[in-house]
Every structure is written in structure tokens, then in C-alpha cells.
C-alpha positions, 0 to 999 in steps of 0.5 A: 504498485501502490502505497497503503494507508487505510487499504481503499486504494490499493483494494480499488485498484486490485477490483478494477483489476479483478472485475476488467479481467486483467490477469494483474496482480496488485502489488501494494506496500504497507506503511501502517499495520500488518497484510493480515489488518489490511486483508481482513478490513478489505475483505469486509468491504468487499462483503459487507458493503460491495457484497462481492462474495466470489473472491477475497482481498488475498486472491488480488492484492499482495501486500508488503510488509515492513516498511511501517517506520514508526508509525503513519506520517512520522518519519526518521531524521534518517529517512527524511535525510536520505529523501533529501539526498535522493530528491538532489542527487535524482531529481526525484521526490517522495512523498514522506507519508508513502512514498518514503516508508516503501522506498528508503533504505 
């Protein structure tokens, strides 16, 4: 599971995953922009600049959607709050540009 921001990351991890011959399926959250902006800027990567040309972002990386909040590194008083009380009651800290938008409720 990663967290997306710009989708290099997330892409990474999925062609790592892809070319080691991992049957692995990435899993990625989007904390900005819909799946369809990330596979399309992901897809041109791959093509434009990697020239890969025997599989697109969709076939290895499924991204979540959702979890955007009010935009990239802003956050809520309510999700702020509630890492606060995640991190006392667990022990346990996200980060609040990806961490918090894909796990608070």
C-alpha cells in the first residue's frame, strides 16, 4: 500500500513489481486528484520517457479514491484531531500529508 501524491512512487513500486515477475498487485490511496489523472500521468511516464509499451498503469497499480480532503498537505481540524488522539491512544503517527488523508475516519 502506498499513499499518492504526484503517482512516482506508487508507479515505482508497481514496475518493480511488474518487471521482478511478482504476481503483486500495488495498491496505492490518492490524497489529490482522481485514479483517472494519476493513470493517465503515469501511463506517459511509462511510454513517453521509460518507453515501455507492453502494459499500462491500470494493469499494475489499483488506485483508491476518496481520501483527497481539501486538498494536498491541508487538513481539517477534524483529521488533525483525530491523529492526535490515534497517535496517544496507539502509539502510532501519521504523517498529515499521506498518511492521515487514507487512514482517518
Amino acid at each position: 500500500m502506498a499513499f499518492v501524491g504526484s503517482g512516482a512512487t506508487a508507479a515505482g513500486l508497481a514496475l518493480g513489481a511488474k518487471l521482478s515477475g511478482s504476481a503483486a498487485r500495488v495498491h496505492a490511496v490518492g490524497v489529490c486528484d482522481s485514479a483517472d489523472i494519476f493513470h493517465r500521468d503515469i501511463d506517459a511516464i511509462l511510454h513517453d520517457e521509460m518507453h515501455i509499451d507492453d502494459f499500462r498503469s491500470r494493469d499494475i497499480l489499483h488506485l483508491i479514491e476518496g481520501f483527497e480532503g481539501i486538498g494536498y498537505a491541508l487538513n481539517t481540524d477534524h483529521e488533525l484531531a483525530w491523529l492526535v488522539r490515534f497517535a496517544r491512544d496507539n502509539g502510532v503517527i501519521f504523517d498529515p500529508t499521506y498518511g492521515l488523508k487514507g487512514s482517518a475516519t
